[in-house]
C-alpha positions as CSV (number, residue, x, y, z in Angstrom):
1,X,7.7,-7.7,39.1
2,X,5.9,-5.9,42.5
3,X,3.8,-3.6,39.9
4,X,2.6,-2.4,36.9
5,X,3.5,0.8,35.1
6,X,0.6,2.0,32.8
7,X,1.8,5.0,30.3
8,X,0.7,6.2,27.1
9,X,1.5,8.9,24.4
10,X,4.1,8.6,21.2
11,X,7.7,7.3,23.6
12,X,5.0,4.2,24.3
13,X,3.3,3.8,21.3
14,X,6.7,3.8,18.8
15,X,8.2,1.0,20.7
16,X,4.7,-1.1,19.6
17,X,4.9,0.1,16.5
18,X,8.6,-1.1,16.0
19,X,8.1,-4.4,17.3
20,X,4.8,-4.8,14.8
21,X,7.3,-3.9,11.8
22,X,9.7,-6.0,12.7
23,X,6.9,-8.6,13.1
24,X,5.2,-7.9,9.7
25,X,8.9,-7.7,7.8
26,X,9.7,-11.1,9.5
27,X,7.2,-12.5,7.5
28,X,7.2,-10.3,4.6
29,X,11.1,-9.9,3.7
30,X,10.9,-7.9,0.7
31,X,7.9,-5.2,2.0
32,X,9.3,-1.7,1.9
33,X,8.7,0.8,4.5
34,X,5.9,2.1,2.4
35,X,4.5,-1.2,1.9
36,X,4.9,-1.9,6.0
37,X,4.1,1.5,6.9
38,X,0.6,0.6,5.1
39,X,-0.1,-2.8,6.3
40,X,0.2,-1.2,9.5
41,X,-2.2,1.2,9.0
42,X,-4.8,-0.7,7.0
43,X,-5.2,-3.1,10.0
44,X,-5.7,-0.9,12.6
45,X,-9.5,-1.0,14.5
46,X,-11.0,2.2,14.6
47,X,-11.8,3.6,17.8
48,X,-14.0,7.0,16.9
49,X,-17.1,5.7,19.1
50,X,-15.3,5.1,21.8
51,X,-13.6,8.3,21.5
52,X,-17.0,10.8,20.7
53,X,-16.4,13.6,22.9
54,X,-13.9,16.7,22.5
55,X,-11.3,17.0,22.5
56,X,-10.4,13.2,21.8
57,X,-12.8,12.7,19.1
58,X,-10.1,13.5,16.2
59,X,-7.9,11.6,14.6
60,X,-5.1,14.3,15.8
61,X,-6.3,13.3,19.1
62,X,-6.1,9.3,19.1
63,X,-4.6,8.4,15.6
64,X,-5.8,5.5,13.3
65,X,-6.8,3.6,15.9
66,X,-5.9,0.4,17.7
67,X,-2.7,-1.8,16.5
68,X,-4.4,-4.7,15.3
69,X,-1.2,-7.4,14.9
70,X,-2.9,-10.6,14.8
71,X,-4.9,-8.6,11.5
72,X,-1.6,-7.2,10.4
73,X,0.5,-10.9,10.6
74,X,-2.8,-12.8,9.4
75,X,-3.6,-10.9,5.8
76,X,-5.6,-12.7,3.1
77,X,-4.1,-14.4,0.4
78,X,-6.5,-11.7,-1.7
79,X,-4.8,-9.0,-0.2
80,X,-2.9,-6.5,-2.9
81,X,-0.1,-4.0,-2.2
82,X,0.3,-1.9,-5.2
83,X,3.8,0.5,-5.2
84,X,3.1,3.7,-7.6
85,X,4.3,7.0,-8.6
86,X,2.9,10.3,-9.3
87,X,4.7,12.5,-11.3
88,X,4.7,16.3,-13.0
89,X,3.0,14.2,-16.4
90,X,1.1,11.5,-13.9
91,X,-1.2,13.7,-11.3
92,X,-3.2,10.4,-10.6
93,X,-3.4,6.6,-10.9
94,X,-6.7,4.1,-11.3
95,X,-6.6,0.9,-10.0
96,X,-9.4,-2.0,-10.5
97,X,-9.8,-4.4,-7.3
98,X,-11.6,-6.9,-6.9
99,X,-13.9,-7.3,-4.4
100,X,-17.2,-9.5,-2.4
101,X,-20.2,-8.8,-1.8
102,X,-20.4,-7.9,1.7
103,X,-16.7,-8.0,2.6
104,X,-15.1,-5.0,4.7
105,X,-12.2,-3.6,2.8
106,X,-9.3,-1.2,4.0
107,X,-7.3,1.0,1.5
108,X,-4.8,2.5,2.7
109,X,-1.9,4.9,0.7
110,X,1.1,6.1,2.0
111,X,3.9,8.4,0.9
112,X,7.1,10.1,2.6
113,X,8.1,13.9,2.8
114,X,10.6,14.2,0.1
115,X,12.0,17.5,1.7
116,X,12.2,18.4,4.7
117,X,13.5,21.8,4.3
118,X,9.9,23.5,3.7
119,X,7.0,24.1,5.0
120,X,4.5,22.3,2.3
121,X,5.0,18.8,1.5
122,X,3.3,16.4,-0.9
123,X,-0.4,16.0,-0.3
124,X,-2.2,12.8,-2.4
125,X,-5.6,11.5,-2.1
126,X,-7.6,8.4,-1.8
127,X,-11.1,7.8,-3.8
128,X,-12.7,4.4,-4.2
129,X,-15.6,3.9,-7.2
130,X,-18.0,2.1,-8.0
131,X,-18.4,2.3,-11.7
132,X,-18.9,6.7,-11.7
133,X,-20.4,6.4,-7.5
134,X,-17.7,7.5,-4.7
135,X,-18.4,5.1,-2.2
136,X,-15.4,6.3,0.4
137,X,-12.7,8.9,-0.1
138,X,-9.9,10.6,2.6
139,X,-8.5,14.0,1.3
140,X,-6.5,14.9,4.5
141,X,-4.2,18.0,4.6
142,X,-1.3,18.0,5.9
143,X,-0.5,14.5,6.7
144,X,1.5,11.1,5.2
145,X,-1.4,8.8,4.7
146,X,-4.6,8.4,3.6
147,X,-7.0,5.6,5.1
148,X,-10.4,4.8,3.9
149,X,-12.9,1.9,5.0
150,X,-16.0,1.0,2.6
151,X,-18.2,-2.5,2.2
152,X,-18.3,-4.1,-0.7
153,X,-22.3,-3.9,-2.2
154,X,-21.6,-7.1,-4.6
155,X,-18.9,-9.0,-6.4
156,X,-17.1,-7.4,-8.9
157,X,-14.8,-4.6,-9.2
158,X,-14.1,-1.1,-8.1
159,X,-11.3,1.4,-8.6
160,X,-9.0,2.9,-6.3
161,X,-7.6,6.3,-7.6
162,X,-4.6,7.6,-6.3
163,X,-4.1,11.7,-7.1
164,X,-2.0,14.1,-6.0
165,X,-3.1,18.3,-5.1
166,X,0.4,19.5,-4.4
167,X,3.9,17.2,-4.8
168,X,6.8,18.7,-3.6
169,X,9.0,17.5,-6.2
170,X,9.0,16.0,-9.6
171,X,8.2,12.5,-8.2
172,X,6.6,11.1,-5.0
173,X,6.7,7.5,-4.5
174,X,3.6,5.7,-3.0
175,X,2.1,2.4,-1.7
């Protein structure tokens, strides 16, 4: 090759993310696009400092963050994917995790649009506790994910809540 050809925006970004799926279901055969779609997300690096000033210092402006794929193809063996549903009789789900002092963690939940034929689709949260202490939560409108990022402050357990403010039908799948 005589040069290089340095682009950005979604037509290059998709093509990275395609080949990091493919990467991640390579190694994880039975992951669904949920479960990928999360793994993906939960190991990105955030990039907010480097992105302070207006207008790129929103996550409309440079996303989650930097594809990690060494982080996404190296998990722990301690790392849990949970698959859930929410449901007109089931607004929200508890999860207890275990966790070290002093370890970063990275939730991440992730649903699909169920219809795409109107306007309002399916909005769930993401809250972590420590026994009755919020110690990270994402309630994002009007997006397909939820991402939060909290240290552990000793060994033990917290719970991760899943909970839905508006599903667009009678059930909405999660991971």
């Amino acid at each position: 090759e005589s040069e290089d050809y340095v682009a950005d925006a979604t037509s290059m970004a998709s093509a990275q993310i395609c080949g990091a799926a493919a990467l991640y279901r390579s190694v994880n055969l039975y992951a669904t696009h949920l479960e990928t779609k999360a793994a993906l997300l939960a190991t990105t690096e955030s990039i907010a400092q480097q992105n302070s000033q207006p207008p790129y210092n929103s996550r409309n402006a440079y996303g989650m963050g930097y594809l990690r794929v060494d982080r996404l193809l190296n998990r722990q063996a301690d790392d849990i994917v949970i698959n859930g549903t929410l449901s007109n009789s089931i607004s929200s789900q508890t999860y207890e995790i275990k966790v070290k002092n002093g370890r970063r963690y990275a939730a991440v939940l992730v649903w699909d649009r169920l219809d795409v034929g109107i306007k309002k689709w399916s909005n769930l949260n993401l809250t972590a506790h420590h026994g009755k202490s919020i110690i990270a939560s994402s309630k994002s409108p009007r997006n397909l994910y939820e991402k939060i990022i909290f240290s552990a402050k000793s060994d033990g357990k917290i719970s991760l809540t899943v909970a839905s403010s508006f599903k667009e039908k009678s059930t909405v799948p999660f991971a």
